[in-house]
C-alpha positions as CSV (number, residue, x, y, z in Angstrom):
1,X,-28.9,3.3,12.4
2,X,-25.2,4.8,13.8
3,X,-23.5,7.6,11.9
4,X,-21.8,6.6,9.2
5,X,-17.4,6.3,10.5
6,X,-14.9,7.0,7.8
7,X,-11.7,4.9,9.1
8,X,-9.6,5.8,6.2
9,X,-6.1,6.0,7.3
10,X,-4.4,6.8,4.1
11,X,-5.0,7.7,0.7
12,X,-2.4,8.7,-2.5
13,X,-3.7,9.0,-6.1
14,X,-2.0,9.1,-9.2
15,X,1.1,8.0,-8.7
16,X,3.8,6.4,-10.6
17,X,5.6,2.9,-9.7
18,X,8.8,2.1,-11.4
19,X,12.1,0.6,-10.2
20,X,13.5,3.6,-9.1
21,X,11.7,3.8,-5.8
22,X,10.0,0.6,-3.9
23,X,8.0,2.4,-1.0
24,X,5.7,5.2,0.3
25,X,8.7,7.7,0.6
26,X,8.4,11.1,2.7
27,X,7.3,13.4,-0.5
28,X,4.1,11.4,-0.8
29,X,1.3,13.3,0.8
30,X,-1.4,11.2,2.7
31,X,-4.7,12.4,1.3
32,X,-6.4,11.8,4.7
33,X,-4.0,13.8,7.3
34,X,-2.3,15.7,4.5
35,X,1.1,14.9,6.0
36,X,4.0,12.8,5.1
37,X,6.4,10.1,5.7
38,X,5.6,6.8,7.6
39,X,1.9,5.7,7.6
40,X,0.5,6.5,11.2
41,X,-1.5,3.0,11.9
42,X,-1.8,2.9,15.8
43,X,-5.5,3.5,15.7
44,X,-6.1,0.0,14.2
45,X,-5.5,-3.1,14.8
46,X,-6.2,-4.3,11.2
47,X,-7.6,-2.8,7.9
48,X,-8.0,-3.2,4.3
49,X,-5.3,-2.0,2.0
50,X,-6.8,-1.3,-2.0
51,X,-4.5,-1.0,-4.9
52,X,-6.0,0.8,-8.3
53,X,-4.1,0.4,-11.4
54,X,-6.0,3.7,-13.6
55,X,-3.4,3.3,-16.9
56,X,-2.3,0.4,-18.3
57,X,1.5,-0.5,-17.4
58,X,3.9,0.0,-19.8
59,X,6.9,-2.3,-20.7
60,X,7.6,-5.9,-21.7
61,X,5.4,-8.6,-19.4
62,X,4.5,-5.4,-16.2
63,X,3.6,-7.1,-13.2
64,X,3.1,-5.2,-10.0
65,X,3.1,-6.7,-6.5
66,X,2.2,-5.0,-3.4
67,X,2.7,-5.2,-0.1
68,X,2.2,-3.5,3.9
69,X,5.3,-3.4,6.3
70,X,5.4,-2.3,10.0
71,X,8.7,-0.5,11.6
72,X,9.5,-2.3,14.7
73,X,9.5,-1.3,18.1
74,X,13.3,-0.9,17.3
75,X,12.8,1.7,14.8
76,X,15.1,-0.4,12.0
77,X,13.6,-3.4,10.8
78,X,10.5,-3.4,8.4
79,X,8.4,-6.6,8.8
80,X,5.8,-7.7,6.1
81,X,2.3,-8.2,7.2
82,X,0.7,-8.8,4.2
83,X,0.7,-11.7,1.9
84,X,3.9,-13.3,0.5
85,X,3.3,-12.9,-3.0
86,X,1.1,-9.3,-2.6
87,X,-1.6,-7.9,-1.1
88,X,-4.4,-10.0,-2.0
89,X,-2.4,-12.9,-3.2
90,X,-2.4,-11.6,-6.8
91,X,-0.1,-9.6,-8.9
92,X,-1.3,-6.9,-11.2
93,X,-0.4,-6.8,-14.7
94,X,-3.3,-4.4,-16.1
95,X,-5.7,-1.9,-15.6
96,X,-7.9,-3.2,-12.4
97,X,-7.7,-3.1,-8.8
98,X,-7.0,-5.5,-5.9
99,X,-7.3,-5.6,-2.2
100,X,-5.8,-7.2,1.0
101,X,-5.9,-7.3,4.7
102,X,-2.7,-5.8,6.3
103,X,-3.1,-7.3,9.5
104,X,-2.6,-11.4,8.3
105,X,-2.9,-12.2,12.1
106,X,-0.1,-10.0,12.8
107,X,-0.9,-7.2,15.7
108,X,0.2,-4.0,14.2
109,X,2.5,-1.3,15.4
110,X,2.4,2.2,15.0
111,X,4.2,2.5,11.8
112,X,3.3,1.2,8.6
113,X,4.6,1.8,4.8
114,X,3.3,0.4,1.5
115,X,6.0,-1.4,-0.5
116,X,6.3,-2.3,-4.2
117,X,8.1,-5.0,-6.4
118,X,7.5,-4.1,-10.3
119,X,8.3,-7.2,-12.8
120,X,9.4,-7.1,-16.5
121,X,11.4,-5.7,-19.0
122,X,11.6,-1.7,-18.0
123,X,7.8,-1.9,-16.2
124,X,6.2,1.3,-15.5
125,X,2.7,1.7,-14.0
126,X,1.1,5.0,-13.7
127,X,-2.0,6.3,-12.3
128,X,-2.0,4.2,-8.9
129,X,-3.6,4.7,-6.3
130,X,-3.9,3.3,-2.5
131,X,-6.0,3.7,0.4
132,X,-5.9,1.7,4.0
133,X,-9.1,1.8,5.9
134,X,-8.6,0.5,9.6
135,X,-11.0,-0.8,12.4
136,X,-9.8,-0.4,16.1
């Protein structure tokens, strides 16, 4: 039996999702490589991206969608690799988790963010966390 690989790319806890920010910004510390800003992906040509909802949301009707972008080889266009309606093809309006492949026959580039849409009346999720695990 091989050696066991860890192909974790990235990993935040406890964070807080709101309509103030939408994405992964540059004072979010990647758990794995302890740096931050974009999400370094060139290793992999697909992985597994899994969303944890710790708390439950607050607000009127919460719903929280999810999704993986890539930067372009131009440096200024995102484009959406994962599921149109979120990562998995659910949303999440409770406690729970879900989970999605980031690659959706897309090839991926070097740079990759996680992106957010929050739903409702003055939604609020806290306690979320993400990782990405990769495979060359």
């Amino acid at each position: 039996m091989g050696a066991f690989r860890n192909n974790e790319l990235f990993r935040a806890s406890g964070l807080t999702l709101n309509s103030s920010t939408n994405h992964i910004a540059a004072s979010v510390t990647n758990g794995t490589t302890g740096l931050t800003g974009p999400i370094d992906v060139s290793r992999i040509s697909n992985g597994l991206l899994i969303v944890t909802v710790a708390n439950a949301p607050t607000g009127t009707d919460p719903t929280l969608a999810v999704f993986f972008d890539v930067l372009d080889a131009t440096g200024t266009t995102w484009a959406q690799t994962s599921a149109a309606t979120s990562i998995g093809g659910a949303l999440l309006s409770s406690t729970g988790y879900t989970y999605g492949q980031i690659s959706n026959g897309y090839t991926l580039t070097n740079v990759g963010r996680i992106r957010w849409e929050v739903g409702g009346t003055t939604p609020s999720f806290t306690g979320v966390s993400f990782s990405i695990h990769g495979r060359p």
